[in-house]
N, C-alpha and C positions, 0 to 999 in steps of 0.2 A: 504494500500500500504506500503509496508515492504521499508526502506532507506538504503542505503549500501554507506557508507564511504571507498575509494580507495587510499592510500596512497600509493604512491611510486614518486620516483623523476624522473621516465623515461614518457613522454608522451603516446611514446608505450605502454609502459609495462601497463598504465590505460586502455587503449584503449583494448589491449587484454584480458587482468583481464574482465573487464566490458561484452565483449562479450563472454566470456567462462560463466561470471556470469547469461547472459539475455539465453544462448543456454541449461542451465544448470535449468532454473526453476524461473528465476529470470525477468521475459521478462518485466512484469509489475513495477517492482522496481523504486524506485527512486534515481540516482547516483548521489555522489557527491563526487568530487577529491579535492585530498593535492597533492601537489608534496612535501610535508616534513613530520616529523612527528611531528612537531609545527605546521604547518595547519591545519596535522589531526587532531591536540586538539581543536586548533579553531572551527573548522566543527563542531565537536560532543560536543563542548559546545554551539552554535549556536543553533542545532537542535537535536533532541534526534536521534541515531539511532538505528539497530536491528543487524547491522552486518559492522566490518571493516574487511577492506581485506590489510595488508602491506607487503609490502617489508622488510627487515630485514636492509640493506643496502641504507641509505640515509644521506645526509649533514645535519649536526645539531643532531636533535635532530631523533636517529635510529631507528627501529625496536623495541630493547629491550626495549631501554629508552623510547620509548612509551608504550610500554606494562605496565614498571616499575612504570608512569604515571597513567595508567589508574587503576591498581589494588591499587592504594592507593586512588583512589576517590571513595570516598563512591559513587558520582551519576552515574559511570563509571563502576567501579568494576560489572562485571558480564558480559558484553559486548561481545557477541561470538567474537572471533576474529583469522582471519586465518592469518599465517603469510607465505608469498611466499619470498622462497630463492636460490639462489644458492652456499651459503656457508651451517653453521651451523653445527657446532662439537656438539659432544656428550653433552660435556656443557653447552653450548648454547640452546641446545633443552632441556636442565633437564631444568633451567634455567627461559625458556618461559611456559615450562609444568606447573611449579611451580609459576607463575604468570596468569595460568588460561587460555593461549590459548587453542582455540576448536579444531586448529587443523596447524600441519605445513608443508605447500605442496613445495616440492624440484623443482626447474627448472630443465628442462622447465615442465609445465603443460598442462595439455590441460584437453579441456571439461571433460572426466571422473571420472578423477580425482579431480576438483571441484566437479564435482556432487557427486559424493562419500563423500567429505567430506563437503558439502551444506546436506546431508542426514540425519548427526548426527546432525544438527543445526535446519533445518527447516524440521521433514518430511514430510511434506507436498507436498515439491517442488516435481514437477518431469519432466523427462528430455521430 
């Protein structure tokens, strides 16, 4: 059973995340939510996972600075990680590219779109 870490600060926003992720090939998965992106270190030092899914935009500690976070730990570094936004300048995305995200989906999203980029991570899944 594949674990997917959800981090963003909206309750919605996990909520929808989570069921585009179960609609998308993930049904079986096991969820766990951050509403920050100091939780989501918590979580995935807690328990190992196979996939985060973040928001770019959140209080504390953000999007990047999680990313910036995780590619300097050695037991973290490699961690698929998609990151959902509705910002995100060209900067930004060299940025996240250059710290190893697998992939960065633009708001709003919907099912295909994860799936599409759930494809390059796991192919196994399918919708």
């Amino acid at each position: 059973m594949r674990r997917v870490v959800i981090a963003d600060d909206s309750a919605l926003a996990r909520m929808f995340l989570r069921r585009c992720l179960e609609i998308t090939g993930l049904s079986d998965a096991e969820f766990v939510e951050a509403s920050n992106g100091e939780e989501a270190l918590e979580r995935l030092k807690e328990l190992p996972a196979d996939l985060l899914v973040t928001d770019l935009t959140m209080p504390g500690v953000n999007g990047i600075e999680l990313m910036r976070r995780i590619a300097a730990s050695p037991r973290l570094n490699g961690l698929p990680v998609l990151v959902v936004t509705s910002a995100g300048n060209e900067q930004q995305r060299a940025e996240l590219t250059s710290l190893g995200v697998a992939g960065i989906l633009s708001k709003p999203i919907s099912p295909p779109v994860v799936a599409d980029a759930l494809s390059g991570i796991f192919p196994d899944c399918e919708v």
